[in-house]
C-alpha positions in Angstrom: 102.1 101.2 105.2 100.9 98.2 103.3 100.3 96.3 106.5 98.2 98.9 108.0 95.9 99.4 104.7 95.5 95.3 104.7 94.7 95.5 108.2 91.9 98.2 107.7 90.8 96.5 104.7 90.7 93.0 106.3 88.8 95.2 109.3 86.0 96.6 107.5 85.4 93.3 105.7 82.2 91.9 108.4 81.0 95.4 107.9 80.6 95.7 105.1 78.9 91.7 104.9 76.7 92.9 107.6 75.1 96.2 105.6 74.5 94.2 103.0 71.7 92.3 104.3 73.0 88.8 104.5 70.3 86.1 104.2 70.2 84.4 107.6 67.6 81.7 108.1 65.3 81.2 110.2 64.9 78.1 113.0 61.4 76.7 112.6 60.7 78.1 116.2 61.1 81.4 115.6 58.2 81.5 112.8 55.6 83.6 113.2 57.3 85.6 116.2 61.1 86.4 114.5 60.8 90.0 113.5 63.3 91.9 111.8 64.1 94.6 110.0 65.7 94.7 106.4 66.7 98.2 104.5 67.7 99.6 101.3 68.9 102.8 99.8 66.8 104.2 97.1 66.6 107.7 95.6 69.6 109.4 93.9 72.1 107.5 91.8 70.4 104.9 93.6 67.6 102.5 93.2 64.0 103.6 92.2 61.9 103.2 95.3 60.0 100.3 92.8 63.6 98.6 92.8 64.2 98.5 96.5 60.7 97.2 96.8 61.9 94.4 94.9 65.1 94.1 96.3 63.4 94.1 99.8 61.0 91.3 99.1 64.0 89.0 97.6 65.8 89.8 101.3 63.1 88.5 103.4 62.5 85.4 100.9 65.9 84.8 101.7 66.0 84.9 105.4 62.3 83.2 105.8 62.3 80.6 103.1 58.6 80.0 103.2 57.0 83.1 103.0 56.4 86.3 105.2 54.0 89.1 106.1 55.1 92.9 105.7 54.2 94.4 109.8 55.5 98.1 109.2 57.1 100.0 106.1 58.8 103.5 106.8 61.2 105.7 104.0 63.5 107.5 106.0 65.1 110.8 104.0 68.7 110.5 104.4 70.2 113.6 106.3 73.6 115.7 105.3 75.8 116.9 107.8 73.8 120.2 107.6 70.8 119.0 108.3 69.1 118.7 105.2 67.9 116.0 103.1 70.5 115.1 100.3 67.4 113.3 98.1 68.5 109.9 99.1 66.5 107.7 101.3 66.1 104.1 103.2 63.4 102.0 102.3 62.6 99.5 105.5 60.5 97.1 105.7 59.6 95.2 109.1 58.8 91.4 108.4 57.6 88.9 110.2 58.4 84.8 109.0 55.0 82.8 108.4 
């Protein structure tokens, strides 16, 4: 039993890395034409949507270094099972490395 809970632990480990947004740089090439896409939660219990602003800008310092324009911003509403929105959301923003 213990094996099998280290094993799912050990398991979920890169996931867990990967959803939160590891800073990743960028090769010098790929300024200007790297686009990608970084996200946080907000609403709820939560972050304010002013907070995962924040939060989102400090990601893309991270993974450009010297700076970066914002190319699209969308707030999806998180959805229950159901269908309806639980009040939570996804702040994302697309960025592009200058």
């Amino acid at each position: 039993m213990k094996i099998a809970a280290a094993m799912l632990i050990v398991s979920a480990v890169p996931w867990i890395a990967s959803c939160a947004g590891a800073a990743r740089a960028v090769d010098a090439a790929d300024r200007g034409s790297a686009e990608f896409a970084v996200r946080v939660p907000y609403g709820g219990v939560n972050l304010t949507r002013e907070q995962a602003a924040e939060a989102l800008d400090r990601q893309a310092r991270a993974r450009c270094g010297t700076g970066y324009s914002r190319v699209r911003e969308v707030s999806s509403p998180r959805i229950t099972i159901s269908g309806t929105p639980n009040g939570d959301a996804d702040l994302i923003w697309w960025v592009r490395c200058t």
